[in-house]
N, C-alpha and C positions, 0 to 999 in steps of 0.2 A: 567633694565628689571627684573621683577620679580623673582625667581630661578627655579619655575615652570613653567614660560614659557622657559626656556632654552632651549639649546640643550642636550642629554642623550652623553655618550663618552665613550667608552671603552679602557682600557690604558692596550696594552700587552706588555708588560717587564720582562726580564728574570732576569736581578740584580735589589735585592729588591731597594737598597741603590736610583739606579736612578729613578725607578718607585716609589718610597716613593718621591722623588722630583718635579716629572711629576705630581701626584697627588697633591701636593701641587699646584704647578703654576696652575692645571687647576680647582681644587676644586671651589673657587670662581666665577668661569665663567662659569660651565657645571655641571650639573649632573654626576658626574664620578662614574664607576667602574674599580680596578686598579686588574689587577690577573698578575701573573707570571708563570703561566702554560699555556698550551698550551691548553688541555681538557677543562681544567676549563673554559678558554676562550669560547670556544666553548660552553659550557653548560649553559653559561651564555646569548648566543645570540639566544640558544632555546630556555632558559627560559624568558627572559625578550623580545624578539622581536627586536624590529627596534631601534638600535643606530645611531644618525646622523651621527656620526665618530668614527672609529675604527683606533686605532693607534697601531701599533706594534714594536717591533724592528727585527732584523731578524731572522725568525725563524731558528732549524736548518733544518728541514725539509717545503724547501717551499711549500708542499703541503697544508700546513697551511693557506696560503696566498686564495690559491684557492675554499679551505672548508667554507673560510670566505664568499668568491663572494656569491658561490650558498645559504648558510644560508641566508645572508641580501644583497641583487642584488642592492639595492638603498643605503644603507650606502655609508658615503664616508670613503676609506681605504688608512692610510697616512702608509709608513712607514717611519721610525724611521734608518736613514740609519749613517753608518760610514763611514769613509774617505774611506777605502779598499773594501765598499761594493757598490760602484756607478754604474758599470756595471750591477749588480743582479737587482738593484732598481729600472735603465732606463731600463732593459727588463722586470720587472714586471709591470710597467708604463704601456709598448709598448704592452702587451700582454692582457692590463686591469687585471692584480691580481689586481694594487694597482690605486686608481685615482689619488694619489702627493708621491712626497717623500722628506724630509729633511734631511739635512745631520749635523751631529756633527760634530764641539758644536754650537747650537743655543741657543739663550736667550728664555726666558719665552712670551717677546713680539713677537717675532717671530713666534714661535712656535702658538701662539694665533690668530697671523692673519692670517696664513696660514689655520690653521682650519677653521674661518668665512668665509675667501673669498671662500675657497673649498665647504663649506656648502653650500653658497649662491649660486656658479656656480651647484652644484649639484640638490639644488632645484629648478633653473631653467630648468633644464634639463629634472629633476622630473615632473615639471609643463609641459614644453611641451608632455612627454611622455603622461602624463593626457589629455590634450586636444584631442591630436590625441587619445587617446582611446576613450572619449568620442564621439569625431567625429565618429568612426565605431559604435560606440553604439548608435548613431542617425542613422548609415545607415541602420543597421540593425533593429532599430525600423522601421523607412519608411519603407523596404521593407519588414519588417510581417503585415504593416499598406496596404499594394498596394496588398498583397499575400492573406491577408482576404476579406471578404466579407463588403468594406468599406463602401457603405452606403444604408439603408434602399430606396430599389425603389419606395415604396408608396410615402413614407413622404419628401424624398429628403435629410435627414440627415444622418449622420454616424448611423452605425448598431452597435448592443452590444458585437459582438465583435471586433471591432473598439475601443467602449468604454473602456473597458476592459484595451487594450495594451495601449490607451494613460493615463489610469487614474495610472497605473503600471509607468507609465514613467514620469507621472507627480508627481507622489509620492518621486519619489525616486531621481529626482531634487532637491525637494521641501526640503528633510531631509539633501539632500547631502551641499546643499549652502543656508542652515537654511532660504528659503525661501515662502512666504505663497502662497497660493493659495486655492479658496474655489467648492463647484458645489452647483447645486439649481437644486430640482427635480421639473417640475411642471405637473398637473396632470387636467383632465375637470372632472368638480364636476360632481356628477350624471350620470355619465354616464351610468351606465347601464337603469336609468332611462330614458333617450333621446333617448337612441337607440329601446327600448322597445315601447316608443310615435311617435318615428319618423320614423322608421325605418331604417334598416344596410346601405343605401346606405347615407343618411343624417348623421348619425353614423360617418360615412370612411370620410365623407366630413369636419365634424367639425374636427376629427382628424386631417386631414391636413392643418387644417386651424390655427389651436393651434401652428402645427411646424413652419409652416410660417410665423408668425406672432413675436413667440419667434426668427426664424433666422433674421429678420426681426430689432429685435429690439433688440439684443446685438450687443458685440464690435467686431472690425474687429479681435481681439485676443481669442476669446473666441470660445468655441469648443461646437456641437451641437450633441446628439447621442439619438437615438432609447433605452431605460432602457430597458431593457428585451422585454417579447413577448407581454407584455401588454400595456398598452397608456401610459405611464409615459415619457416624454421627459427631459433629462438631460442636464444641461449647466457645462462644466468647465472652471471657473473663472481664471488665471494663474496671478499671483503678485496683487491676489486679498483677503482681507481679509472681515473678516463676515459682519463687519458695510459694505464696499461696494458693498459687495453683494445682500446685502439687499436693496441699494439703486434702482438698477438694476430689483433686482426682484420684488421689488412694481411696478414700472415702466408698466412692462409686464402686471403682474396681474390688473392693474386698467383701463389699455389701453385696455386689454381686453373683461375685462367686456361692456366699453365704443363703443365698435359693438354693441350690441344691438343685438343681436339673440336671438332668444324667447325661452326659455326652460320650459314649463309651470309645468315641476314637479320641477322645483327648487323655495326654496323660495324665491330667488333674482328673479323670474321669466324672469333669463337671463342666459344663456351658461354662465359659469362662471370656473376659474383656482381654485387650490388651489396649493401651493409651498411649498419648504423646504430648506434650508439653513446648509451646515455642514461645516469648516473651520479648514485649518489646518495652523497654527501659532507658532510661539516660545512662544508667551506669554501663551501660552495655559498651563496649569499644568498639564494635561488629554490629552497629544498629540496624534492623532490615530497612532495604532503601523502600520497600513495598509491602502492602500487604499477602500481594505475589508470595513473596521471597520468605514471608514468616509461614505462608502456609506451605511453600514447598518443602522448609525446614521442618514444621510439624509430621507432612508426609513420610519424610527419611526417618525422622525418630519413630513411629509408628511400625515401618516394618525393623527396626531393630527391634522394636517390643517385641514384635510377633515372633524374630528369629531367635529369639530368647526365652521359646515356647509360650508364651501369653501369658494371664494374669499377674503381669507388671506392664511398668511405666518407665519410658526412655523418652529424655526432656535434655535440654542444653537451655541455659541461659546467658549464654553468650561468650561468658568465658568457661562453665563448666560442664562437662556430659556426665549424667547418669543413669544407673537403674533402679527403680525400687519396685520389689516384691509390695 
């Protein structure tokens, strides 16, 4: 394994001679820092953060043991025990100061496995504590998702601020387990044009007919929401990136058009969509730091659709812009 993917170590030793040894045996296998003060030690777990293992020997004030906990709560804390000091070690065990303790004299491989396997049982432990947090951090999304105003009564879709909390929550999945996922705004060309010709009740009726149509015709995983107070309907794509979004949202927009409703100020002289495409990816150079920032992006592509008369889609994927008919 590389030396930078290793594990970080801290080696507290009060005789230089043995902490000069200790740093040897584990030099080659860990990132080590070796101190023999006590402070120092401490100054070091401010300064640098999260050690995977913290090794000590005994301090003489165990308060030391405890100052350790609360600094780094997830490190694992071995200590470094002697024959005479096996009662201190099993009640700092039993009390959690330390997660293991070894006792002198052990060998270099000893010493080594005991660290890995402690490591590994810890980041297990680690990892379930994560899951279960994220599980509250899903309960607590659903229930600000159930406590808002979830979905638009006209149109039959989630409301904007629906959208909001899920594109926040899909965002920070998406960064958390380097995963993609894209949305597509789509928007009815002309409109103020139709509603001016047809009037406000034909108007409210095509509207609904756009949402229906989009809910109609994405994936059982894909998410349907009201854009702000204007007609703009938004899709979120989840484990979805640009090329397939795109595939998706030609789909819509040509099946669209393919109704046949008369629009006589458009020059397709049909109700017609126009869409936008924004993605967030690893491959991306330009990653959006927000879900902000991916929906401001989809905005701008959106009226390029439209300035390009409607019934197409203007998308970037970060490093590329297009349009497709």
């Amino acid at each position: 394994m590389p030396k930078s993917q290793t594990a970080r170590v801290l080696c507290i030793e009060h005789d230089p001679v043995v902490l000069q040894n200790l740093h040897d045996d584990l030099a080659n296998h860990y990132h080590v820092d070796s101190v023999d003060n006590d402070q120092q030690a401490l100054d070091l777990i401010r300064q640098n953060g999260f050690y995977e293992a913290v090794l000590t020997d005994l301090p003489q004030n165990t308060a030391l043991l405890e100052e350790i906990r609360n600094l780094s709560p997830a490190s694992v804390r071995i200590l470094l025990a002697q024959e005479n000091d096996i009662g201190v070690a099993r009640h700092a065990a039993e009390s959690g100061q330390i997660f293991q303790y070894i006792v002198h004299p052990f060998t270099a491989e000893e010493l080594l496995s005991t660290i890995d396997l402690a490591v590994i049982e810890n980041a297990r432990a680690l990892d379930k504590l994560q899951l279960e947090q994220e599980a509250k951090e899903f309960l607590s999304t659903s229930e600000r998702l159930r406590s808002a105003m979830m979905f638009d009564p006209d149109l039959g879709v989630g409301s904007p601020e629906a959208m909001e909390i899920e594109l926040e929550y899909m965002h920070n999945i998406a960064v958390r387990y380097k995963r993609p996922y894209s949305i597509a705004i789509f928007d009815l060309d002309q409109y103020v044009a139709y509603t001016a010709n047809y009037g406000q009740r034909a108007a409210r009726l095509a509207h609904k007919l756009m949402a229906e149509h989009i809910r109609h015709s994405c994936r059982a995983a894909d998410r349907i929401y009201r854009c702000g107070a204007a007609t703009p309907i938004l899709l979120i794509l989840p484990e979805t990136g640009t090329k397939g979004a795109q595939v998706l949202a030609e789909r819509i927009v040509q099946t669209f058009i393919a109704r046949n409703i008369p629009h006589a100020k458009s020059e397709h002289e049909l109700l017609s969509l126009s869409a936008s495409l924004a993605g967030y990816d690893q491959d991306r150079s330009d990653k959006p730091e927000s879900w902000q920032s991916l929906l401001d992006e989809a905005m701008l592509y959106l009226q390029v659709s439209q300035s390009q008369g409607g019934n197409c889609i203007a998308f970037s994927s970060g490093e590329t812009e297009g349009i497709a008919q």
